[in-house]
Each structure stands twice: as C-alpha cells, then as structure tokens.
C-alpha positions in Angstrom: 19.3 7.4 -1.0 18.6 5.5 -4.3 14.8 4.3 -2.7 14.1 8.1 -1.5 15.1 9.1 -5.2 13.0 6.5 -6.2 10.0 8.0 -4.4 10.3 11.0 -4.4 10.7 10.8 -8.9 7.4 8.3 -8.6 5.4 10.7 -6.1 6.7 14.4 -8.0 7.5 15.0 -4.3 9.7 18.5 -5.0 6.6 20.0 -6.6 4.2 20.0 -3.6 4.1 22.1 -1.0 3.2 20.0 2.3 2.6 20.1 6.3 6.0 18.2 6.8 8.7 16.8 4.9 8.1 14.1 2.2 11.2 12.0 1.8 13.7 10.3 3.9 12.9 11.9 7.5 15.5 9.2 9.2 18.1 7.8 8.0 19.3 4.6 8.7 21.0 1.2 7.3 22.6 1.9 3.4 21.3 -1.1 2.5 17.3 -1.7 1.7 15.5 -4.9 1.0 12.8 -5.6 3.4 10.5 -2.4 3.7 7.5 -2.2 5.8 4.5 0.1 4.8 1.6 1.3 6.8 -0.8 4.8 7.4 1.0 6.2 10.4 4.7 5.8 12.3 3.3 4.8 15.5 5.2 3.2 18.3 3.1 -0.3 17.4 3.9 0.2 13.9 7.4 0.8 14.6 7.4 -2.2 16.8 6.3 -4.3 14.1 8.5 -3.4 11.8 11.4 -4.0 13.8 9.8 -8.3 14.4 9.8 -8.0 10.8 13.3 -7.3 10.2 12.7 -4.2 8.2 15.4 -2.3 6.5 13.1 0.5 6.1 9.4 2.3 7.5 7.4 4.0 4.5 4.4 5.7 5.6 1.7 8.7 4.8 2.3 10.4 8.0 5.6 10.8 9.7 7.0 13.4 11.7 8.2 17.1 12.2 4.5 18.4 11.0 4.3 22.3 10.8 3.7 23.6 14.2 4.2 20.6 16.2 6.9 21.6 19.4 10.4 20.8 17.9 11.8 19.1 20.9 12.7 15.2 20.3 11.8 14.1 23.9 8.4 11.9 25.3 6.7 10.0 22.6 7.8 11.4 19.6 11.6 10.8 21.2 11.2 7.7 22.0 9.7 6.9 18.3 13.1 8.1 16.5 15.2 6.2 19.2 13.6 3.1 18.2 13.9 3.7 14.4 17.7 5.1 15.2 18.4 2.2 17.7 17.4 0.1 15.1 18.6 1.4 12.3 15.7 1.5 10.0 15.2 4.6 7.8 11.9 6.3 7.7 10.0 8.0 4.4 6.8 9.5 4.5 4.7 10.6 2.0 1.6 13.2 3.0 0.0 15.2 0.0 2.0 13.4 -2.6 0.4 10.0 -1.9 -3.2 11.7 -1.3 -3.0 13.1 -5.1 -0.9 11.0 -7.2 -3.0 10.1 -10.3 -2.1 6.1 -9.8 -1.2 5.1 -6.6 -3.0 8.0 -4.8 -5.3 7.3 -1.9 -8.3 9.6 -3.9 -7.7 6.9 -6.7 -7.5 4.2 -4.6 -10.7 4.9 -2.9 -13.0 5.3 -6.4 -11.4 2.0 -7.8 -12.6 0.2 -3.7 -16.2 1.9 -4.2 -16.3 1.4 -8.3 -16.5 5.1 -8.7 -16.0 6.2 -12.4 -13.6 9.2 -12.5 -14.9 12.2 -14.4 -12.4 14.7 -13.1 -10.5 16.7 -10.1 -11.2 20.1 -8.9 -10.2 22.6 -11.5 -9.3 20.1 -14.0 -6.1 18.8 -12.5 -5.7 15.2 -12.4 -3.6 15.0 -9.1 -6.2 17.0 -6.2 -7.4 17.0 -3.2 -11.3 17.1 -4.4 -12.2 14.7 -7.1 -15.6 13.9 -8.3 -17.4 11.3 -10.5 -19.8 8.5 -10.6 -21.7 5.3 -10.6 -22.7 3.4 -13.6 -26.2 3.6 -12.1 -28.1 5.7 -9.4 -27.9 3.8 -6.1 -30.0 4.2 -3.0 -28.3 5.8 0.0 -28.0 2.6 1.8 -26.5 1.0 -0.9 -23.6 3.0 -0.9 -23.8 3.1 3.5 -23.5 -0.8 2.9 -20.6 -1.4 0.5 -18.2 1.7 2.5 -18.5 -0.5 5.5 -17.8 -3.8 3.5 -15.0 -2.3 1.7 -13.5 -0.2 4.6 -14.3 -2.5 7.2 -15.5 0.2 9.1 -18.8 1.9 9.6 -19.3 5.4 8.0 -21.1 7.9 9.6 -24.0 9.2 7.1 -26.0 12.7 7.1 -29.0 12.6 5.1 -29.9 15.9 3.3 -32.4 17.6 4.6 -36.2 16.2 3.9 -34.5 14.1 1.3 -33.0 10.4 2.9 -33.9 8.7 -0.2 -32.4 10.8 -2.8 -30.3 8.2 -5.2 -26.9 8.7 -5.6 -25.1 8.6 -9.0 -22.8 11.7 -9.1 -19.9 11.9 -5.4 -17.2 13.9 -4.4 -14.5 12.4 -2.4 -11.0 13.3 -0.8 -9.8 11.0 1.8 -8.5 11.8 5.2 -9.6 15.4 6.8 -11.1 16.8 3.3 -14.5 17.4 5.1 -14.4 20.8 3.6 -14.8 20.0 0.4 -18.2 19.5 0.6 -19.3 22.7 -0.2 -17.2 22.3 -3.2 -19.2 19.4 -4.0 -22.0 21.2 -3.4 -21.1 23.6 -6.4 -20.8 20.6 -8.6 -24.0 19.6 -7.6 -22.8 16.1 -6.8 -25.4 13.8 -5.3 -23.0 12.9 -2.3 -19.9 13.5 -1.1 -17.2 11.4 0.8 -14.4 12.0 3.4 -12.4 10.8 6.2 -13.1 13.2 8.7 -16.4 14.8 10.0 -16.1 18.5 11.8 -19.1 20.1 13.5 -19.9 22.1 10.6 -19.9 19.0 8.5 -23.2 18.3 9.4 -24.9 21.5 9.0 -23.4 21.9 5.8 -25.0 19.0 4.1 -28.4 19.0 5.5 -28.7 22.7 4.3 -26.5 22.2 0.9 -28.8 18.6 0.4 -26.2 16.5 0.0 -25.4 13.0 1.0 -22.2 13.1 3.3 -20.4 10.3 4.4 -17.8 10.2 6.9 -15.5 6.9 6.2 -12.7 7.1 8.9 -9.2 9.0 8.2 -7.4 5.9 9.0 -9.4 3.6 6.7 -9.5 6.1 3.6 -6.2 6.4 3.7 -4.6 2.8 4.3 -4.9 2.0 0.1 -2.7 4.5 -1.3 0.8 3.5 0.7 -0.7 -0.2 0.1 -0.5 0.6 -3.3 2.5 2.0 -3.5 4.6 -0.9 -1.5 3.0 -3.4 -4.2 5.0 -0.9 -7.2 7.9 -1.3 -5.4 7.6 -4.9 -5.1 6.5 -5.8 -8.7 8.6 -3.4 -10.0 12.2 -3.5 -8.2 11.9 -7.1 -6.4 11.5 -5.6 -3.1 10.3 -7.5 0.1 7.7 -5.2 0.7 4.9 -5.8 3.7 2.0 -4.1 4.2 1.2 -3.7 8.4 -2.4 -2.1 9.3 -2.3 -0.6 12.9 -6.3 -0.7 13.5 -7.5 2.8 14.4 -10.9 3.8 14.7 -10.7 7.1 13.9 
C-alpha cells in the first residue's frame, strides 16, 4: 500500500478521469523490493516477471478497461491467476503516465527526438496534445530517419499534399492512439505532427490539412514513460527496479 501511495502522490492519479483504474489493480505480497516495469501486462510479461523474482508488475496498461466483458475467465483469467498464484501485485498507470510533466511518455518522447517544448493544448503542462520544435528546420527524411533510430521501429509517414519536401521545425505529438490530434495540430499550424496510432482518416486528414504525419507505433511511443518512472523509483527509494520490453509491432 505504501508503493501505490507512492504512485499515485507522484502521478496526481485521483485527479484524472481514465478508461480503467490507475493504482493497485491486484494485490499481492506486503512486501516490495524487486519491481518489474514494462508497456503492457501480457501473459509473456507476466512470465518474465515471475523468472525475475518480482515482488511487483507496474505497467501503463492493465486491466478492467471500460467496456471490456467483466467476466475473469480465458486470457484475461488466466493473466490474474498467474499474478495471484504468484503473488505479485499489479499497478498500472494509463493517462497519468501519458501526461505527467516529468516522467510522462509526451515528455519522454520530445526529450528521444530533441523536441524543444513550447507548450500543451490549452496551456496545461500535463496533456494529451503537446507541441513545440526543433532548433532548426529539418527535412522530412531527417526526422523519418532519427524516429526509426530512436524507436527502433519504422514510422509510417504521409506527406502533405503536393508538398513532400516541406521542412519541419514546428510538431505536434501525443503518444499512443492520439491520431486525432492532428487536426488540432493543424490549428496550430505545426509543420508535422506525431502519434502512435494511424486510423483511416489519418491519412486523409494530413494530405488535405498539409501536414507531415507520422505514425511511430503505440507500443514504441509509449515504452519511455513507465521506463522513466521505474528509474525514480530506483534512484530515489533504492528499489530493484527492471525494465522488461515485450516487442510488439504495433
């Protein structure tokens, strides 16, 4: 209970409406010293915790989202028997880690792509939009070049229309499924705009709005923030804390 009070003071949990519960979804062992971290509490995840000897699982997305079917039975059963079997708790954090001003995964991405901050949609420093810049305009493939280097993965980019060399200096960015943003980048009149996700519209959108859209993988825009946060935990309260990256594609 003292690490989920821990979290939840460090993340301003109880001040965010979310999709699922941020906190302690499982409880388990009273006592926490080896924690595992990673994006999502998949059965390999799980697994690897458990040849790790962890106490505890902290991840960005957990269980018991609105609208999933309630029952505890087939895969999401035998998840929670694991964790339960073994007795390791479980805390995920969704919207809180996407926003928080220092450990967030919006943060986390502008200090991977060396994005200067200027701001976050309507002022607030914790969003789900954030915009801001590059010290200098860079060409398209620039930035196409140092997403896959820093993401390890390969993003998907839509040139505006009649305009695949337009530099880049001012981008939008929100990590995960934020693909709708970019017509709020569009009102900024940001050069490009990043996200984890790509819908059918996506593309429409930015050849018509002439923007620069990149789609960098939910999975790899969001493995930084929860990295981030398991290395506070570890400087700050001597915690064994290991990071464990379940490739996914997507």
């Amino acid at each position: 209970m003292i690490l989920e009070k821990i979290l939840n003071e460090k993340l301003s949990s109880n001040v965010i409406q979310d999709y699922s519960p941020n906190g302690m979804q499982i409880e388990g062992k009273t006592e926490i010293q080896r924690i595992v971290t990673g994006v999502t509490a998949s059965q390999e995840l799980i697994d690897r915790s458990i040849n790790y000897n962890a106490d505890a699982l902290l991840v960005h997305h957990g269980y018991f989202w609105k609208g999933e079917l309630e029952p505890i039975k087939g895969i999401k059963g035998k998840r929670i028997r694991t964790l339960i079997k073994h007795d390791i708790n479980l805390y995920s954090y969704h919207l809180p880690l996407d926003i928080h001003p220092t450990l967030g995964n919006n943060v986390e991405l502008a200090r991977l792509l060396d994005i200067e901050i200027q701001s976050a949609l309507e002022g607030n420093t914790s969003s789900l939009f954030m915009f801001g810049k590059f010290k200098q305009s860079i060409m398209p493939s620039i930035l196409f070049d140092k997403i896959a280097r820093v993401l390890n993965r390969i993003p998907l980019h839509i040139h505006p229309n009649n305009m695949n060399n337009k530099l880049i200096q001012t981008v939008g960015w929100s990590t995960g499924a934020g693909q709708d943003y970019i017509e709020k980048a569009s009102q900024y009149n940001l050069d490009a705009f990043i996200s984890g996700e790509i819908s059918e519209r996506t593309s429409h959108l930015a050849r018509e709005l002439n923007i620069h859209y990149f789609c960098a993988g939910h999975h790899a825009t969001e493995r930084y923030g929860i990295k981030a946060l398991g290395n506070w935990l570890a400087s700050r309260y001597n915690l064994d804390v290991q990071f464990i990256d379940v490739d996914n594609p997507a």
